[in-house]
N, C-alpha and C positions, 0 to 999 in steps of 0.2 A: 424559548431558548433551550438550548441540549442541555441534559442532564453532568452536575459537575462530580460526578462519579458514573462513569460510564467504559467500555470496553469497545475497541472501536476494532473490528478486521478488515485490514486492506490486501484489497488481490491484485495480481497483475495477469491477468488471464494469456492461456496459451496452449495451444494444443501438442507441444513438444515438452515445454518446462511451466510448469504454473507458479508462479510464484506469492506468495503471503507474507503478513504478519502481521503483528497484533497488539496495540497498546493498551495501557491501563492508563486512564486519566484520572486523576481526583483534583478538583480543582483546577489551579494551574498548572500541577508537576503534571508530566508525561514521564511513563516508563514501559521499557521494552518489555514484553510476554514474553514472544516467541518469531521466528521468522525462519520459511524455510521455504523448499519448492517441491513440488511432486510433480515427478518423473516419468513422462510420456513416452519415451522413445522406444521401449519394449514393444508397447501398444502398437498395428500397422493399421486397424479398422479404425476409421473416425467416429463411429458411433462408440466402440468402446471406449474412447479417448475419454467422448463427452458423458459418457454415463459414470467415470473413472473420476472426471472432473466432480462431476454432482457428489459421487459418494464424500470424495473425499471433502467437500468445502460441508457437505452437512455432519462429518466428522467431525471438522473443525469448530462447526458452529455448536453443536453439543456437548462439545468438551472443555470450550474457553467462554462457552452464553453471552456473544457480540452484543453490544447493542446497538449495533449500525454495521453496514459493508457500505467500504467506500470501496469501488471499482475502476481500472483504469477502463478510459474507452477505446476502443479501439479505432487504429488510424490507416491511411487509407497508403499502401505503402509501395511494395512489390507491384503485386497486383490484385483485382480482385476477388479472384479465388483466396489468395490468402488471409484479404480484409472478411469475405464467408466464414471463414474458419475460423477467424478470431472472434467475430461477434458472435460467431454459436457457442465457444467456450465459453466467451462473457455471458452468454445469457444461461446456461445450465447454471454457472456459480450464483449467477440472479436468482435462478430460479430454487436453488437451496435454501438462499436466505429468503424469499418470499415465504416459501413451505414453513418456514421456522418465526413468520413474520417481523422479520427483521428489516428495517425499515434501507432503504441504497440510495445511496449520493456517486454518482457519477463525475468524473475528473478527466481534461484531455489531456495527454502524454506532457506537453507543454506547460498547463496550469499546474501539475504536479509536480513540474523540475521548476520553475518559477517560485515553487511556495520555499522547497524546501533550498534550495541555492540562490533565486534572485535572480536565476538565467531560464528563460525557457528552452534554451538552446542547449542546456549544463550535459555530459557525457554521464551516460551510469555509473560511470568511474566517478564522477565529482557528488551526483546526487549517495552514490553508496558512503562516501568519504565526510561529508555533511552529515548524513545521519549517525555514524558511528561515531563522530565528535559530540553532538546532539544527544544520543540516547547514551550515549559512553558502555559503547557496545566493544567488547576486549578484540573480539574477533570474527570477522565478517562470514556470513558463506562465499566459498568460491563463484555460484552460480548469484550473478546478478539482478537474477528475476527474485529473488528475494527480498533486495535491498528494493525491486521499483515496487513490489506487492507492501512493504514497511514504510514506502515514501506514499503510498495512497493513501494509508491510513492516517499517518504524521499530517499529509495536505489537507485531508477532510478536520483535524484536532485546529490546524490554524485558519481554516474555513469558518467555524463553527464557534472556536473560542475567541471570545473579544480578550483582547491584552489590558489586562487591568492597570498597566503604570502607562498606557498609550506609546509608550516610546515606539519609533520607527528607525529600523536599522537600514542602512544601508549595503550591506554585507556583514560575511562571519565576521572579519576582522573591526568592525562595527561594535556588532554583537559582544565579541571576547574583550574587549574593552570593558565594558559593562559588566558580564560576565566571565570573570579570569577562573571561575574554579569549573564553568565549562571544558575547559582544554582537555580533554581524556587523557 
């Protein structure tokens, strides 16, 4: 069983916008660290993207000491030059927290809007809005790839964590029943 204090980073890999962030679990509370994205679009070489990528997730991992990366995976979309591109992103962020032996649970786009909305189908707009209720976050970033990089990690915390009073919700509005001083 995962450790019930532990630090969990979630990525949302990308070679234009990366997105992250990062909870603190003790127990059963969950609380936000941090969530943010770094900014590819300067960058025009793909190698530098990806070595851009590494520096920066082995930054992260040195400065907030993960103890897991949960990853989104990537999905097969455009085409597949672009599905290229994304798995090499994802695998440089792999390959930081390998270097740092930080253990990776992998998530598809889908299981991770399912964990955190109950829709696998939910719009970044619902999965960002979910969270911010959830972690009672005041104010979101603009750039969305943040909230899915803080929805990796939240999916891997309800992956991982068994719910001690077993209840099963059926949605937020479910949920805020139960929970009224959830409402942010």
């Amino acid at each position: 069983m995962a450790s019930v204090d532990r630090i969990i980073l979630g990525i949302d890999p990308g070679t234009t916008i990366m997105g992250y962030g990062l909870i603190h679990v003790q127990g059963q509370d969950m609380k936000l660290i941090t969530l943010d994205v770094l900014l590819l679009t300067k960058l025009s070489n793909h190698a530098d993207k990806l070595k851009r990528i590494f520096e920066k997730t082995l930054s992260i991992i040195d400065t907030y000491k993960p103890d897991e990366l949960a990853v989104e995976a990537p999905f097969y979309g455009k085409n597949v030059q672009s599905m290229l591109k994304l798995g090499r992103a994802q695998g440089v962020a792999m390959a930081a927290a390998l270097y740092r032996d930080i253990p990776i649970f992998e998530y598809a786009p889908k299981k991770i809007k399912s964990a955190i909305t109950g829709n696998g189908n939910a719009s970044k707009e619902q999965v960002a809005s979910m969270l911010q209720g959830l972690l009672r976050i005041e104010t979101m970033p603009k750039q969305l790839d943040a909230s899915d990089g803080l929805a990796a990690a939240v999916c891997h915390y309800f992956q991982k964590t068994p719910l001690q009073t077993g209840k099963a919700y059926t949605g937020w509005k479910s949920f805020l029943a139960d929970n009224p001083d959830r409402k942010g």
